[in-house]
VOGU-3710 file (C-alpha; in Angstrom, 3 decimals, decimal comma):
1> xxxxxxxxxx> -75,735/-160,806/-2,400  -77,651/-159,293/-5,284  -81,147/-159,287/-6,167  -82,777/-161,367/-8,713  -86,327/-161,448/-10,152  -87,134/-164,304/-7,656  -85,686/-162,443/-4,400  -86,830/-158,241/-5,327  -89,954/-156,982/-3,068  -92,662/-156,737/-4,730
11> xxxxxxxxxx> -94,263/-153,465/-3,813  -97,086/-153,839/-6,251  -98,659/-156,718/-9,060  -101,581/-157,255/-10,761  -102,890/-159,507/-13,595  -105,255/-158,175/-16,230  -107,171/-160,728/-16,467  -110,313/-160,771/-18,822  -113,208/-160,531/-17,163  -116,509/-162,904/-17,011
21> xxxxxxxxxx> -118,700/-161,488/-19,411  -115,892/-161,630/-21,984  -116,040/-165,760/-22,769  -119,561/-166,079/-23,752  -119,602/-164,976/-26,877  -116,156/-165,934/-28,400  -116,780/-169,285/-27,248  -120,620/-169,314/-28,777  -118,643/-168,221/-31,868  -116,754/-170,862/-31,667
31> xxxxxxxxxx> -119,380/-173,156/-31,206  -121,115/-171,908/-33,932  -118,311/-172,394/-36,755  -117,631/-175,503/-35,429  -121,237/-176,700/-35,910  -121,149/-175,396/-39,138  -118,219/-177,452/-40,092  -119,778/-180,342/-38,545  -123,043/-180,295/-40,463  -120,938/-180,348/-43,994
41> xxxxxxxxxx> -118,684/-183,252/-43,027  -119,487/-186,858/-42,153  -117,330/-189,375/-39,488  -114,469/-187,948/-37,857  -114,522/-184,682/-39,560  -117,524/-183,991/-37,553  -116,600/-183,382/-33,759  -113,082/-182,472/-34,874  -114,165/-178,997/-35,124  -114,643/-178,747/-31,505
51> xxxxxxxxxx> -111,941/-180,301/-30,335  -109,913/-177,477/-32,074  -111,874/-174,511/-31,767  -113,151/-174,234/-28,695  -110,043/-175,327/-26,796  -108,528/-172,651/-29,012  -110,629/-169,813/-28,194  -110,000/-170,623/-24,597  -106,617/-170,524/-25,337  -106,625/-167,115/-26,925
61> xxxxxxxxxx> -108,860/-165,748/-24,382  -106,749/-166,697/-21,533  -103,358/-165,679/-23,370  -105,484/-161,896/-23,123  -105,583/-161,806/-19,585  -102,015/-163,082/-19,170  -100,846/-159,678/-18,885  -99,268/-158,527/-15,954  -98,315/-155,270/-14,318  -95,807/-154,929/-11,885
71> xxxxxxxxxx> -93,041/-152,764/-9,911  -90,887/-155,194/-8,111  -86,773/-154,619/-7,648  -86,569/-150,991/-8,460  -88,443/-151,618/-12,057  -91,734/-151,197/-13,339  -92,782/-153,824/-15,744  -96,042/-154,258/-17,781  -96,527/-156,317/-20,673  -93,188/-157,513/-22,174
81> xxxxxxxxxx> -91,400/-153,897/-20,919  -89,801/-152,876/-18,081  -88,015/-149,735/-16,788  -86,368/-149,173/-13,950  -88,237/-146,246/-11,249  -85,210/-144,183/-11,299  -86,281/-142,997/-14,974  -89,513/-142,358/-14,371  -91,010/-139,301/-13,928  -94,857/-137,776/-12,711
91> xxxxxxxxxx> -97,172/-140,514/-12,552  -100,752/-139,971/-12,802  -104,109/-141,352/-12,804  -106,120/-140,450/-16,066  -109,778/-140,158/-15,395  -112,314/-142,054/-16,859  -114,129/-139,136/-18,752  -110,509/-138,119/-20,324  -109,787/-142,280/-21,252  -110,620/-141,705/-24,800
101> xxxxxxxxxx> -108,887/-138,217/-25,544  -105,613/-140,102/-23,834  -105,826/-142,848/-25,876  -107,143/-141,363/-29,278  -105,886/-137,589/-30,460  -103,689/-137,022/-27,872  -101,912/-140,139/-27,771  -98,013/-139,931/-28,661  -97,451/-142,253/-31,321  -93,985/-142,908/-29,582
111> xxxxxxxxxx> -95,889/-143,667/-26,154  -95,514/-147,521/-24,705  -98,887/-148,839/-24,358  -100,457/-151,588/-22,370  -103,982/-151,242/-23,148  -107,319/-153,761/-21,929  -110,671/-152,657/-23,072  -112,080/-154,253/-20,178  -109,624/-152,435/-17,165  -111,360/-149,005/-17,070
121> xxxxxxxxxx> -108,770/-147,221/-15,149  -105,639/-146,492/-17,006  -102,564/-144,427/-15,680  -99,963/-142,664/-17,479  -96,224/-142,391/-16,264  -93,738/-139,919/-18,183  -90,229/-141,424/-18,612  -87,498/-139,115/-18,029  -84,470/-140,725/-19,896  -82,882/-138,687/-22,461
131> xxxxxxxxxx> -81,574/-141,652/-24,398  -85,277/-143,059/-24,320  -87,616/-142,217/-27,479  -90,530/-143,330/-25,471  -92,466/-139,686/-24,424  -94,587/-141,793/-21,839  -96,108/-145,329/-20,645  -100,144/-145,706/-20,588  -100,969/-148,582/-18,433  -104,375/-150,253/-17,820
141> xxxxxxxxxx> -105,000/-151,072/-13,981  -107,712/-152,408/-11,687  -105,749/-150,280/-8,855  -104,944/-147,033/-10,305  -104,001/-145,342/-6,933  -102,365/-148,562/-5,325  -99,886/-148,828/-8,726  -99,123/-145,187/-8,527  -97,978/-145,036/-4,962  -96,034/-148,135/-5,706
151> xxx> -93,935/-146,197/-8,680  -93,430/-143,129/-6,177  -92,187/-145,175/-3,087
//
């Protein structure tokens, strides 16, 4: 019997969802323009505004945190990518005070990226296929040692 998606252990998965003090202030945005648009327009036109916009913005916002990192059946998958463990190489954790060199002048152009601005801890796992143009994956994580033992197991 092989494994599928539905039947591979799951040694480690996390969602990146966005966090609390995100929503306020899209959705007061939202708010905003659609009282805007409600003062100029008369009837109808006047609460349509928010039945679009602010279900939107929620929307939008939770389609953000629908990210999801994962190593389950001998792959590690985050975002819309996956590779399987046996091409991976060192993984390690990058520290907080070395976040922005990683991700600004000393980021590979080439490198796979799953970035949130609001997961702090972010680890970066060399790939070690030859056929692969990818140098590296940076991944954010709430559980930067938990998702590295997970990729060396």
């Amino acid at each position: 019997m092989s494994e599928t998606a539905v039947t591979a252990t799951t040694t480690y998965r996390e969602r990146l969802y966005v966090t609390w003090w995100f929503w306020p202030l899209p959705l007061l945005a939202a708010a905003l323009l659609a009282a805007e648009i409600h003062m100029g327009f008369p009837g109808v036109r006047s609460w349509l505004p928010y039945v679009v916009l602010l279900p939107l913005t929620v929307l939008l916002i939770v389609r953000l945190g629908s990210t999801k990192v994962e190593v389950a059946g001998g792959e590690l998958r985050a975002g819309e990518a996956h590779i399987p463990l046996e091409l991976l190489g060192e993984a390690e954790i990058v520290a907080p005070e070395h976040k922005r060199r990683t991700m600004g002048p000393e980021l590979d152009p080439a490198a796979y990226v799953v970035h949130r601005g609001w997961v702090k801890p972010l680890v970066r796992v060399r790939v070690d296929d030859p056929e692969d143009p990818t140098p590296y994956w940076v991944i954010s994580t709430r559980h930067p040692e938990e998702l590295v033992a997970a990729i060396r197991a």
